[in-house]
N, C-alpha and C positions, 0 to 999 in steps of 0.2 A: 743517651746517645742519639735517640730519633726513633722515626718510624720506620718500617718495613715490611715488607708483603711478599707473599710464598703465592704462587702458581700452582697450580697440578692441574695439568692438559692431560685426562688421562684418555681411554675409548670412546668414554658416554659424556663429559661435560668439562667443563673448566669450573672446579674452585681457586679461590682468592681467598688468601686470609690475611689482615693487616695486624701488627702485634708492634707492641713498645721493644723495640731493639733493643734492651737494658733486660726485662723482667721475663718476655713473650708474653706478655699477656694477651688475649686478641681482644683488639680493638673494633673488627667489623669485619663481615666475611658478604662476599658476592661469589654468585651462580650462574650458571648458565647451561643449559644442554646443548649436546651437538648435531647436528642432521642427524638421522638415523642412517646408518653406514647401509649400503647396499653390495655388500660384498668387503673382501680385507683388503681394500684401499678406499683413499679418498683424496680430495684437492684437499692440501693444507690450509686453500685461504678460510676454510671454514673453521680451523682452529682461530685464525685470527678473528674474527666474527663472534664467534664464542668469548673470545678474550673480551673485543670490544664491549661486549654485553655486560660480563661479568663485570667489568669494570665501570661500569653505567653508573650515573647519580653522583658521581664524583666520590668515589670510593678509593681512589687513589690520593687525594689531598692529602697534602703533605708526606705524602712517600720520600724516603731518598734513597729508597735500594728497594731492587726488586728480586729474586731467587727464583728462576723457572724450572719446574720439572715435568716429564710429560710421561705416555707411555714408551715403554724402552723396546729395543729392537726395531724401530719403523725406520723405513730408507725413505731420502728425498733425494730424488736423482735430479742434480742441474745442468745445465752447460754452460759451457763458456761464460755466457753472459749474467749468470745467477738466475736463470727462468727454467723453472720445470719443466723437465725430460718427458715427462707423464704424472700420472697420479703417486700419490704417497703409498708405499709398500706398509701395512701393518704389521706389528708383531704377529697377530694371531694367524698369518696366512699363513695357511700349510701346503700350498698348492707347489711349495719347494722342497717337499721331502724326497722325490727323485735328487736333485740337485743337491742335498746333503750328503747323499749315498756316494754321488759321485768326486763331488771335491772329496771326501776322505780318502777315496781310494788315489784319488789324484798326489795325495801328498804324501802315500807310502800305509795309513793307516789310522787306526787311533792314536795309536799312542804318540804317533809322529806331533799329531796334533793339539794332544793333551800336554806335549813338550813344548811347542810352539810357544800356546795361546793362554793354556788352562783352560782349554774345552773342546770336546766335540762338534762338531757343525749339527746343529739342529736344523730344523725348516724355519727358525723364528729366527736365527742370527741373519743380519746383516747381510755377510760373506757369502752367505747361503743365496740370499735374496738376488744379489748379482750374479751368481751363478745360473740362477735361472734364468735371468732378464737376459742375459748373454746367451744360451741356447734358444728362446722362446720369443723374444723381440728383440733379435739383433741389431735392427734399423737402431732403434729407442738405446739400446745399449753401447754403443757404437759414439753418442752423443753426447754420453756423460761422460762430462768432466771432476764432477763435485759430486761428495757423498754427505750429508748431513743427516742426522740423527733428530726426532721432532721438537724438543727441549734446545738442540742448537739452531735448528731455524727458526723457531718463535725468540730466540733471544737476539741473533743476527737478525730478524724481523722490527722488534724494540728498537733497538740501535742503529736503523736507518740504513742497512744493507752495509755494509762497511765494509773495504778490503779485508780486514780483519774478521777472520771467522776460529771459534773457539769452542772447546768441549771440557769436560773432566774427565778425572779417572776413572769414574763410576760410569758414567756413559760410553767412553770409548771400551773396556769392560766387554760390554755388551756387544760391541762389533761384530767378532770373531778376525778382527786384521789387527788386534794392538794387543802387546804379551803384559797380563796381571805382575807376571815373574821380573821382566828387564823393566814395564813399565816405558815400552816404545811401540809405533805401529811397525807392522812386520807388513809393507807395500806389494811385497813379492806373494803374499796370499790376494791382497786386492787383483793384481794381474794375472793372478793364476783363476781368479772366479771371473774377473769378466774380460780377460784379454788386453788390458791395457791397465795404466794409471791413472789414479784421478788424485785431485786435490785433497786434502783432509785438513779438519780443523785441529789447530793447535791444544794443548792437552795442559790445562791450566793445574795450579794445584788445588788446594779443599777451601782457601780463602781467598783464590785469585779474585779478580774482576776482566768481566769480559768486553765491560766499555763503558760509555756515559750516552745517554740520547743526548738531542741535542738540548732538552732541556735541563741537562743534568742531573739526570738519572742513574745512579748507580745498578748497572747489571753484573748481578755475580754470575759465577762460572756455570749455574744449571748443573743436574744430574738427572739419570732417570729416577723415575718412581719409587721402586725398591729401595735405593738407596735413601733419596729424600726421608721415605717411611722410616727408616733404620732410624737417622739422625733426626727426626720428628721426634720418636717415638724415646729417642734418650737412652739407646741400647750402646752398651761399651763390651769389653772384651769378658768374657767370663756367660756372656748373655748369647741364648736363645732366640729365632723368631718362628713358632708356628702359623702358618696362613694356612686358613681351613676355607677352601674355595670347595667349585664341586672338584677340584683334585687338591693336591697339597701343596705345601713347597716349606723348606726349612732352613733357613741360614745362621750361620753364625759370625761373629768379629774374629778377626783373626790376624797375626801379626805378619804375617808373609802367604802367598800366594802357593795355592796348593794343585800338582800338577796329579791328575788320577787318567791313565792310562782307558781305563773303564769307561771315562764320560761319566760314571756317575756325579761327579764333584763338577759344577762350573764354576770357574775361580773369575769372582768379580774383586773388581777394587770399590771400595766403599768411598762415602763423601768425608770422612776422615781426614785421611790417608793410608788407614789401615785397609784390610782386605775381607772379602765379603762370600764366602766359601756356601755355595748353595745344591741342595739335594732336593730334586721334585718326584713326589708322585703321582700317578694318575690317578689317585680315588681318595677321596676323602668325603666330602661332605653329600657326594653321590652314593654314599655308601647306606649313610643315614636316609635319605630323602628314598632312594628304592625301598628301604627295609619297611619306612612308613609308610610308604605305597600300599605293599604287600599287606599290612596290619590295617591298610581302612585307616590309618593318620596322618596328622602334620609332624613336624618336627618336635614343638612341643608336647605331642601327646606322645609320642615317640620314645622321649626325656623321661618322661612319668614312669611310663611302664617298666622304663631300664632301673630305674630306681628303686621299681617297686620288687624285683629280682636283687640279686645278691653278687660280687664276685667273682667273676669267674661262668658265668651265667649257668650254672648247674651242667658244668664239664661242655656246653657248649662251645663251639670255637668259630666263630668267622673267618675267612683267609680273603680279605674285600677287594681282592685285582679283577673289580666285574669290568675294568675294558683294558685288561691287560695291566701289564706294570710297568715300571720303570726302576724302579728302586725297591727288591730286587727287579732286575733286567729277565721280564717275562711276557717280553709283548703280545705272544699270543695266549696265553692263560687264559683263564675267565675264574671267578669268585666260587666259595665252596663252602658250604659248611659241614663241622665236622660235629661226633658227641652226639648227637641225638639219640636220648632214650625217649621211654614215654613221658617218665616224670620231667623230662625236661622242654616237651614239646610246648611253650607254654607263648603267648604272645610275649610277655615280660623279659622270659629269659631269651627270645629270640632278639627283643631291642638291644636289650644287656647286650648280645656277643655281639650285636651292631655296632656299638658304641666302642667296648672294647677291643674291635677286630679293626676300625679304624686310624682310633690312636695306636694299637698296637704297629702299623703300617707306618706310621709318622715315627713311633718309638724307634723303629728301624732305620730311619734317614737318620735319626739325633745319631743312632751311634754309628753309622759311616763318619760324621765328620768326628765323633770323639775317638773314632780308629784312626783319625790320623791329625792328632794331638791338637783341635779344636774343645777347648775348654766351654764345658756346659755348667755353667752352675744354679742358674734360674732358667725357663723357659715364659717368652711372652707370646699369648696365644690368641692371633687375631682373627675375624670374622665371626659372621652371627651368630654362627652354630656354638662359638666359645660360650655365649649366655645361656646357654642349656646347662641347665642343671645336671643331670648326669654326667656330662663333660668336664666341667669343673670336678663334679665328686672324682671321676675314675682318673683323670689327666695327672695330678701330681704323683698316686702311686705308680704307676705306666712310665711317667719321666724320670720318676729316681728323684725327681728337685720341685723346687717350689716353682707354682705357676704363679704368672701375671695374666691378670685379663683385663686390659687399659678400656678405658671407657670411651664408646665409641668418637672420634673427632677426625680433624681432617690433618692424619698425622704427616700425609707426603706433601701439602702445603705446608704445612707447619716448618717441618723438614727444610723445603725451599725457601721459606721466611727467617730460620736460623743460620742456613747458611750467606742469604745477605746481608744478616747482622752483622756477623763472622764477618766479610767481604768488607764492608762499611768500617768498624771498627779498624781494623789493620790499614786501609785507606785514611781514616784521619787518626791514627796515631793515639785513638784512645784503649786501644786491647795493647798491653804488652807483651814480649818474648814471654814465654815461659820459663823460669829458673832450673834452675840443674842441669838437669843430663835432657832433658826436651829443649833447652836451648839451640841446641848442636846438630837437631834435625833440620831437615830442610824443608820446604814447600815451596815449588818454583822457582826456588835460587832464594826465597828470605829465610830469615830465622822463623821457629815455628811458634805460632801464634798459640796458645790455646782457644777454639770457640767459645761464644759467651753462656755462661752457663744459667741455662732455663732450667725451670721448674722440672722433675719429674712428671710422664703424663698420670695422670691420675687414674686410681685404677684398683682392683680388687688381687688379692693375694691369696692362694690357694697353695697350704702345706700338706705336705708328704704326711708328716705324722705317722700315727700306728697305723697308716696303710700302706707302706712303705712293702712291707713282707708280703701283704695281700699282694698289691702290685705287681710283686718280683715273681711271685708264684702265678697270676695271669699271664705275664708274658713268656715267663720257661712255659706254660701249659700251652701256647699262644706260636712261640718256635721252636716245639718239639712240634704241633702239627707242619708246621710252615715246611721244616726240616725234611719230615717224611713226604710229606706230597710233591716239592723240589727241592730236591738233593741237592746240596753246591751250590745253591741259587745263594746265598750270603757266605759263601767259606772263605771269599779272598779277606773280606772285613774281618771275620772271626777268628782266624790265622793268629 
């Protein structure tokens, strides 16, 4: 069918991967880093800079589709004339957690908002960001017309600024102004965060396109990051993703949009067109990295010592919310350990309940979504800490199901390279409808394409097997402590 190439403009750099549209094979991948950020914004032209780079030495030849994705939650405020308001808002700025508190209460509540949207206003959404921009630089806010997301401005960048400006569903998702559930933007949030209207890109489907440069280029529709990784990564419904950052985060595939009153649940739509249901917490791989502080190691010495302990870490218990929690909702908490005899005071068993008091944390997001009928049947477990040996051994008894742990690659380019195959293929008529009952779906007013079906990523498989009962018996021993130290803190799920 041709060639094509996946983006991911993520904080730190832009990859490029070029892959056989047909097979994905990759054919050639380019790098680039980006300025060192001086704070959670930045001019966007140095995304294009970055691009440029990466794209250097003609690493683009013979492309005929391209698939951008970046990182997710960043505002580009324009005006009128498509020229920057000010600097690009990042995801990571927290400087609008005041302005979270207060659009909630603006709109009646949580729940009001978990009804809307599928989620709470964090200080990372979007909605959020103008909120603040509206209170704190009025002049600046007052001027924007246009809200872009950074995957839709690097793609309306490509294609030579063009009346026509577009997003997905996995991007707009992330907003916090467009509902998972009806799958429209809800405008009357935009005006209620910053006092007026602005423009918004059009909301393509999972195979649209979002134009041609002028050399005819095919640009697909873009997504954020998350998503790209899901559909990189070859994840379908029944499937798991854990990301072992220094905090966590957990999502699943799912066939409709789930509204949780809590904000524990943020209901994304996926590059699909299915739905993308995600649980975060604040500690995960910060759990491991203090414990080996405390021990005089690295992570890998860490691993060793857990291993060399048993189970259960001889009645030890971890409860690892050392900067509060989220999942449960315990922001002001701090971390605890529980169990300590003599015989168990041991470095070994102290990594053990490190390791164990971790996943057991994550165990707890998997089952908010399988309380509310997201189907778990494998778990894929990303980041570096997944190559720890201990992690593998404990992770499939603690899940209940078999783990994946894909070999490290660049799956949110990957991601943005399959979905411009996707794009391409339905553009010249070489993917066909789907047969049966997928016929009858829709995607942007077409019949539904199925994407072209890549290789699984490659990857190690870790079974449950006879530690299944071990498992089951760490995590009762794991929230019977959780239980006692906060009451209630998981009753709505356990119900």
């Amino acid at each position: 069918m041709g060639i094509v190439a996946g983006l991911d403009s993520s904080s730190e750099s832009t990859q490029i991967v070029v892959c056989d549209a047909d097979t994905g094979a990759v054919i050639r991948q380019g790098y680039a880093p980006h300025p060192v950020e001086k704070g959670p914004e930045v001019d966007p032209q140095a995304w294009l800079m970055s691009l440029g780079e990466a794209a250097g030495n003609g690493l683009l030849e013979g492309v005929q589709a391209i698939g951008v994705a970046a990182q997710q939650h960043g505002v580009v405020p324009l005006d009128a004339e498509g020229n920057l308001v000010r600097p690009a808002l990042l995801g990571n700025d927290k400087r609008a957690q005041g302005a979270a508190a207060d659009l909630i209460g603006s709109l009646g509540g949580r729940t009001a908002w978990a009804q809307a949207i599928g989620a709470v206003p964090q200080a990372a959404h979007p909605v959020t960001k103008l909120r603040w921009l509206a209170r704190t630089e009025p002049a600046n806010a007052a001027r924007i017309t246009e809200v872009m997301q950074p995957q839709d401005w690097l793609a309306w960048q490509l294609l030579g600024r063009p009346a026509r400006r577009t997003t997905d569903r996995g991007g707009a998702s992330a907003t916090g102004f467009w509902s998972a559930a009806t799958e429209s933007y809800r405008p009357d949030l935009v005006e209620l965060a910053l006092g007026h209207q602005v423009r918004l890109p059009e909301v393509l489907g999972p195979a649209g396109t979002a134009g041609f440069t002028p050399e005819g280029l095919l640009i697909s529709a873009g997504t954020g990051d998350t998503m790209a990784a899901a559909f990189g990564l070859g994840v379908g419904v029944g499937d798991a993703v854990v990301s072992l950052g220094a905090s966590g985060s957990v999502f699943g595939i799912h066939h409709e949009a789930l509204a949780d009153p809590s904000g524990t649940i943020t209901s994304f739509a996926d590059a699909t067109g299915r739905h993308l249901p995600v649980v975060h917490t604040s500690n995960a791989v910060r759990v491991l990295r203090g414990t080996a502080e405390l021990l005089g190691t690295d992570l890998a010495g860490l691993s060793e010592l857990a291993l060399a302990s048993s189970p259960g870490a001889y009645g030890m218990v971890m409860l690892p919310y050392l900067e509060g929690e989220r999942t449960p909702h315990l922001p002001h908490t701090a971390g605890s350990l529980h169990g300590m005899r003599r015989e168990s005071m041991k470095p070994e068993h102290l990594a053990r309940a490190a390791v164990e008091g971790m996943l057991c944390g994550l165990a707890d997001a998997l089952d908010v979504l399988r309380g509310r009928g997201v189907a778990v049947r494998r778990v894929f477990l990303l980041g570096a800490a997944a190559e720890l040996g201990a992690v593998q051994a404990a992770a499939p008894g603690l899940f209940g199901v078999p783990v994946v742990v894909p070999q490290p690659a660049e799956y949110t380019a990957l991601g943005a390279a399959r979905q411009a195959a996707w794009a391409l293929g339905v553009a010249h008529g070489t993917l066909a409808p789907a047969p049966g009952a997928e016929a009858v779906r829709q995607a942007g007013g077409t019949p539904w394409v199925d994407p072209p079906q890549w290789p699984a990523a490659a990857s190690q498989v870790f079974e449950p097997g006879d530690e299944l009962p071990v498992g089951l018996a760490v995590r009762q021993q794991f929230t019977a402590v959780r239980d006692e130290s906060h009451p209630g803190a998981f009753q709505q799920w356990e119900e």
